[in-house]
C-alpha positions in Angstrom: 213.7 -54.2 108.9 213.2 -50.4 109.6 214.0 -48.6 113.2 210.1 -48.0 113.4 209.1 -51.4 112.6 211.8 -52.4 115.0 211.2 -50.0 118.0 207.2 -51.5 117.4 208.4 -54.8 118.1 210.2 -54.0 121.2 207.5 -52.1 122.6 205.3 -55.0 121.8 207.5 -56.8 123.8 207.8 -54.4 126.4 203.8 -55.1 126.5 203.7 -58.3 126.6 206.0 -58.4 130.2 204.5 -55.9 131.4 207.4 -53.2 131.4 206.5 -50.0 132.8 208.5 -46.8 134.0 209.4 -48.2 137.0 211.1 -51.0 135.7 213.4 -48.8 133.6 213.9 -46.7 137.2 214.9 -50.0 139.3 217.6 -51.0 136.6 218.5 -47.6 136.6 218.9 -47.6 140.5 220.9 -50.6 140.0 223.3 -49.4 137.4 226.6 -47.8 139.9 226.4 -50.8 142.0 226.8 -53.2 138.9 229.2 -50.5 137.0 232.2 -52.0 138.9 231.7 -55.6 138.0 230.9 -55.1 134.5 234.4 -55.8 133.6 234.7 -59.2 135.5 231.7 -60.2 134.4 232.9 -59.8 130.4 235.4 -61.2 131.3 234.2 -64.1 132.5 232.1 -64.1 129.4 234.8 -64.5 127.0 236.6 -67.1 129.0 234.0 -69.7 128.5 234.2 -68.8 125.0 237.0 -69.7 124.7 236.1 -73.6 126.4 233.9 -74.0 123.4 235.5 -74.3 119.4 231.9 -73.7 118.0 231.5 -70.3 119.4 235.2 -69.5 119.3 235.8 -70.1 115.6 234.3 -66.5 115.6 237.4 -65.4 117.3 239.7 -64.9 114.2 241.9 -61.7 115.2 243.4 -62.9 118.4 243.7 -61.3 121.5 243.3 -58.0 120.3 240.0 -58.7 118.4 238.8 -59.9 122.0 239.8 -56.4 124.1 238.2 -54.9 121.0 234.7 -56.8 121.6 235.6 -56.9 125.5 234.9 -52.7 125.9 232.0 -53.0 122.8 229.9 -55.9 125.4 230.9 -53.6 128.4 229.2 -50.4 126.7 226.4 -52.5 125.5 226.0 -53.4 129.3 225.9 -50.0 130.6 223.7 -48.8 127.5 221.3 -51.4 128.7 221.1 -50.1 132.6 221.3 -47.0 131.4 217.2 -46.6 131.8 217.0 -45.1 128.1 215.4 -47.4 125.7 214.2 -45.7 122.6 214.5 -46.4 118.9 217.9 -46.0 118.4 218.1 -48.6 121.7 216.1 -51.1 119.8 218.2 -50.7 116.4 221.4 -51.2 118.0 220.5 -54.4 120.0 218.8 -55.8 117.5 221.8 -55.3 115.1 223.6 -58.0 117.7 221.6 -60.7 115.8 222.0 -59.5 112.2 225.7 -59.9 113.5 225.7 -63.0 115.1 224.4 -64.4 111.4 227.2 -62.5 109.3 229.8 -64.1 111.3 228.4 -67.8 111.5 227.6 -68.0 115.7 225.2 -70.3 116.3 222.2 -68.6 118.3 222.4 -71.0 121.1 225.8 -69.8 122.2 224.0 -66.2 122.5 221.0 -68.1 124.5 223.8 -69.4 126.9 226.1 -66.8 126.6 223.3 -64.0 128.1 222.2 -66.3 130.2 225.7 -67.1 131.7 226.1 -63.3 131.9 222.6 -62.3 133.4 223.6 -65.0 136.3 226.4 -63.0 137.5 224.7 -59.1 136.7 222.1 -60.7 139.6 224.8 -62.6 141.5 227.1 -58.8 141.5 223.5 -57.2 142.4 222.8 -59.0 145.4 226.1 -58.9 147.1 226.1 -55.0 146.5 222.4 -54.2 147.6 222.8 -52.0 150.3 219.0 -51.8 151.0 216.1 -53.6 151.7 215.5 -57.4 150.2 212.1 -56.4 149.2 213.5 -53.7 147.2 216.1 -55.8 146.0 213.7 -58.9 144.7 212.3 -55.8 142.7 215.0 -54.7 141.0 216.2 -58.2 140.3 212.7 -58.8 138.7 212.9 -55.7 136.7 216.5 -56.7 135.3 216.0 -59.7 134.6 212.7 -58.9 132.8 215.4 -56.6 130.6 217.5 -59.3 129.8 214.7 -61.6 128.6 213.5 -58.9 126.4 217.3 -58.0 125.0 217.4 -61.7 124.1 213.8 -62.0 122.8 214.8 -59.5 120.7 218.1 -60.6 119.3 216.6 -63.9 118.7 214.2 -62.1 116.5 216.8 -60.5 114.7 218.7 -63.7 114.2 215.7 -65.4 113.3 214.9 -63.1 110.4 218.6 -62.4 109.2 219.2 -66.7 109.0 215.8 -67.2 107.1 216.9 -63.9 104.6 220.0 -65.8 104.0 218.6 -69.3 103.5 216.2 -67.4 101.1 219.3 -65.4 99.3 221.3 -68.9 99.4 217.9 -70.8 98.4 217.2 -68.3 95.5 220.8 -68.0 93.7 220.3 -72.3 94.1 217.3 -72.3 92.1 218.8 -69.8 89.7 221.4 -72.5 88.8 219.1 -75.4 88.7 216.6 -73.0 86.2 220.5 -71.7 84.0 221.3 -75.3 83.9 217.8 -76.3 82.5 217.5 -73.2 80.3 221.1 -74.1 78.8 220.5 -77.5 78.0 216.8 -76.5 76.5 217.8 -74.0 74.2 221.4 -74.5 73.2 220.4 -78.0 71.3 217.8 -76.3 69.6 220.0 -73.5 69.0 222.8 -75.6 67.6 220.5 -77.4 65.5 219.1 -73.9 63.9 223.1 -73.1 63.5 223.8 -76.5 61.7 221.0 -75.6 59.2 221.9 -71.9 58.9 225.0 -72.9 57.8 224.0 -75.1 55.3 221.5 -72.7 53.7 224.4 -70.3 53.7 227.2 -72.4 52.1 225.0 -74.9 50.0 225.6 -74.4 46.3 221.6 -74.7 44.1 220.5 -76.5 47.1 217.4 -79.2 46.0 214.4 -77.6 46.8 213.4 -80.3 49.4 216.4 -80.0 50.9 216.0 -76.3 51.5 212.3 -76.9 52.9 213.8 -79.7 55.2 216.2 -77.2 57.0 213.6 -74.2 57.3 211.1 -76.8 58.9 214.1 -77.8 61.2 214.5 -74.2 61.9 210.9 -73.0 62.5 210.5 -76.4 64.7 213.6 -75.6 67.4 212.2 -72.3 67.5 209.1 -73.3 68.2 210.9 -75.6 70.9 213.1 -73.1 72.2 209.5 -70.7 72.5 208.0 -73.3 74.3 210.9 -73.4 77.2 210.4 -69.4 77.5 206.8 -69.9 77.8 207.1 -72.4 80.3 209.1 -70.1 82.4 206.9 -67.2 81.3 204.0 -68.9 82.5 205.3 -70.0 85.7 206.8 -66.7 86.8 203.4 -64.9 86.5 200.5 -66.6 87.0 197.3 -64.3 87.3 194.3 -65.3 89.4 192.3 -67.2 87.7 189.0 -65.9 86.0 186.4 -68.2 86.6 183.4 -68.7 83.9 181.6 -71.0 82.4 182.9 -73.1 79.4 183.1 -76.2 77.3 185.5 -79.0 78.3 185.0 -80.7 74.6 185.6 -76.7 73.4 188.9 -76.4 75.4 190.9 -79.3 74.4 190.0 -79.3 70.8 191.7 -76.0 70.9 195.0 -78.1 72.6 194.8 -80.4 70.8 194.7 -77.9 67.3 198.0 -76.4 68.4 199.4 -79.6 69.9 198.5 -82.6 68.1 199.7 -86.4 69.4 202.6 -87.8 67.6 201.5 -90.4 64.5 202.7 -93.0 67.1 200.3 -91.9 69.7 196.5 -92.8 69.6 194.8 -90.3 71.2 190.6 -90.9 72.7 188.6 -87.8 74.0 185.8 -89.3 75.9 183.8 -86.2 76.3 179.7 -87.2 76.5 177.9 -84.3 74.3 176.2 -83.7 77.1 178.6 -83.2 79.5 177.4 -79.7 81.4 179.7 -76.9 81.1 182.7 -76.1 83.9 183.6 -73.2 86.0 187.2 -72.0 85.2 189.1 -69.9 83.4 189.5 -71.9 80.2 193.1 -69.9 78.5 194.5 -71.0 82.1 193.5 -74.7 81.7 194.7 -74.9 78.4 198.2 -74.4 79.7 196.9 -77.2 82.3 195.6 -79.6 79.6 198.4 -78.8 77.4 201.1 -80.0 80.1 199.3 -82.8 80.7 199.3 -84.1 77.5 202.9 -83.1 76.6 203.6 -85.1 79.9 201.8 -88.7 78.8 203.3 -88.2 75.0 206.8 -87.5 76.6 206.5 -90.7 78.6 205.5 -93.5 75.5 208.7 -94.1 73.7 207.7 -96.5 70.6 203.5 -96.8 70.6 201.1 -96.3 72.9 198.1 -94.7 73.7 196.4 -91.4 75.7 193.0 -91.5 77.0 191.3 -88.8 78.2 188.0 -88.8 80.1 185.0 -87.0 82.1 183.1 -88.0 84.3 180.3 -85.7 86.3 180.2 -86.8 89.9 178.0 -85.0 92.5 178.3 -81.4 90.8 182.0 -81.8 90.1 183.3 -83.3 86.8 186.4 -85.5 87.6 189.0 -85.7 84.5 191.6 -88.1 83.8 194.3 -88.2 81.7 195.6 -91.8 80.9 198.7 -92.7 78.8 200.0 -96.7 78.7 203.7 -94.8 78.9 206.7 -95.7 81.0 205.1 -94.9 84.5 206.5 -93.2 87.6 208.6 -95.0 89.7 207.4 -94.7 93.4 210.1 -92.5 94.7 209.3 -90.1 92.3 205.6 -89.4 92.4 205.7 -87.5 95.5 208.3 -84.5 93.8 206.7 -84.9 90.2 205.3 -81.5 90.8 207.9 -79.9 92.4 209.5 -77.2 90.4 212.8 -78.1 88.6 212.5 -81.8 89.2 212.0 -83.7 85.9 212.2 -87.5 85.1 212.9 -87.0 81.9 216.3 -86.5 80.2 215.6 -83.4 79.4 213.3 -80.8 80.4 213.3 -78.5 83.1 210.6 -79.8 85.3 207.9 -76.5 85.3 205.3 -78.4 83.2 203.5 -80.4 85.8 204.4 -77.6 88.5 202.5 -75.0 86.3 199.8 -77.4 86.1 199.7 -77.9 90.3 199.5 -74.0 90.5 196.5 -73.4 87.8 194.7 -75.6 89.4 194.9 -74.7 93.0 194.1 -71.5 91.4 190.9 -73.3 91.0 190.5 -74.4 93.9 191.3 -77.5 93.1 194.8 -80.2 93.0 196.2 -82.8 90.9 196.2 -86.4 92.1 198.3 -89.1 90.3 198.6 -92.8 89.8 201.4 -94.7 88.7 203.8 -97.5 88.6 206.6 -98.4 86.5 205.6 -100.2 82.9 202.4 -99.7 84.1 201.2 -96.0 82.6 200.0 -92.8 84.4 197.1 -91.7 85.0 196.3 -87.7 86.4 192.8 -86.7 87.8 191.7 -83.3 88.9 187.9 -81.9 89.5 186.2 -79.0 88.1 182.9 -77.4 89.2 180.4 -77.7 86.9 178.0 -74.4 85.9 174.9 -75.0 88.8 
């Protein structure tokens, strides 16, 4: 985060109390009677450190490390009296956040910490007040105010640094779930198109159908291995959808043309010819259809069947997709669209997640039921053209 968009927040802050001029004059009034405690005061601070493992784990240089950050919390006290609190004022305090992060403190140890130490900055005040107690419950107000700001503010700071790092630590994660997937995807496929590379290359008056048998193999793991980089293509960069009308029947003819069932799979498009045409964006819902299809295929091992079906209901044309395949069990149905997370042996789990995001694209989500032995079936609505 940037000094500017920093100072912003602490005068948004600032706002929110109520801080004013005055306040920044009473702490300043209040600085040369505090000055003398400052140094019993961190030290008290470190000694209950020191009564707690979790917060003194930190502690990994000894007793010099703790003189070191001894003078650095003494000049961050007198820095905070000091009645100046600009932009660089901001940066610096809200760096004690982004450090608390990098060095594994728990934020609640800050919470009590500044709270232990704010106890005896008011404690030191009013036993030195040499003036008025109406003056003094000012000042006291005004401090204090301070401190809950400081601390606001760190919290902030901690806040955004430990959800940067979950994201870094969340991100590099995923990255090895997706290399994992992509490795196992392509390096069958690739060692298959090796196997019959070599053969082509060492084979002596190969028989002709021999030779068209190994440059189908190869021309079918590439077209596997393309379908993996699509997948991940697709799912990286989904554009809005572009709504307009079009033909159901139209749209998965042209699936089922570049995707046709396996000769063990019998495959019913209940479409009525009259069926009114749906608002969508139609090269987007192939991909949908598409998954959806691969998905009931993928889970009938021997025979079985795929039926798919529309229905118009109250302006909306409801479409299931039914296969007589293995089924989901019931643990797994709520992930099945999560990215990554695949039921099958292999695959890499984006299909049915790409599916989940077209369609919310359109306004719209996928339901699912299923049991074991029992088949699938997936439903989702489309508007129809009013």
């Amino acid at each position: 985060m940037s000094r500017e968009t920093i100072q912003q927040r602490f005068r948004e802050l600032q706002s929110y109390v109520g801080w004013t001029d005055l306040d920044a004059a009473r702490v300043v009034m209040a600085a040369p009677l505090l000055e003398p405690h400052l140094p019993s005061i961190v030290d008290d601070f470190y000694a209950e450190i020191e009564r707690h493992p979790d917060a003194q784990h930190v502690i990994t240089e000894g007793a010099a490390q703790v003189e070191r950050l001894k003078q650095t919390l003494i000049d961050w006290l007198r820095e905070l009296l000091s009645g100046k609190y600009d932009e660089a004022y901001a940066a610096r305090h809200w760096k004690v956040g982004y450090r608390h992060v990098a060095i594994g403190l728990s934020q609640i140890y800050t919470n009590m910490a500044l709270s232990r130490m704010k106890k005896g900055l008011l404690r030191a005040l009013r036993e030195s007040w040499p003036g008025d107690e109406a003056t003094l419950l000012n000042v006291v107000e005004s401090l204090g105010t301070l401190l809950d700001m400081d601390l606001a503010l760190i919290q902030e700071a901690y806040e955004s640094e430990h959800n940067a790092l979950l994201q870094r630590t969340e991100r590099l994660a995923t990255l090895g779930q997706v290399s994992g997937g992509i490795a196992h995807e392509l390096r069958n496929p690739l060692n298959a198109i090796k196997t019959s590379v070599y053969f082509l290359s060492r084979a002596k008056n190969p028989a002709p159908e021999k030779t068209a048998e190994h440059l189908e193999r190869i021309t079918r793991q590439v077209d596997g291995a393309n379908r993996v980089v699509t997948a991940l293509s697709d799912f990286a960069k989904q554009p809005a959808a572009t709504l307009s009308p079009f033909s159901l029947r139209e749209c998965l003819d042209a699936v089922i043309a570049t995707q046709p069932p396996p000769d063990n799979i019998a495959l019913t498009i209940s479409v009525a010819d009259d069926l009114p045409k749906l608002m969508g964006d139609c090269e987007q819902l192939q991909i949908a259809f598409s998954n959806l299809l691969r998905n009931a295929a993928d889970s009938i091992d021997d025979s079985g069947e795929i039926v798919v079906t529309a229905e118009l209901q109250n302006g909306e044309v409801l479409i299931s997709v039914r296969d007589t395949g293995c089924g989901i069990s019931r643990d797994d149905l709520p992930r099945i669209t999560e990215p990554l997370f695949s039921t099958k042996a292999r695959g890499i789990g984006l299909g049915l997640a790409i599916t989940k995001a077209i369609l919310e694209k359109h306004g719209t989500g996928l339901s699912v039921e299923s049991a074991p032995g029992e088949g699938t079936t997936f439903s989702l609505k489309l508007k129809a053209e009013a």
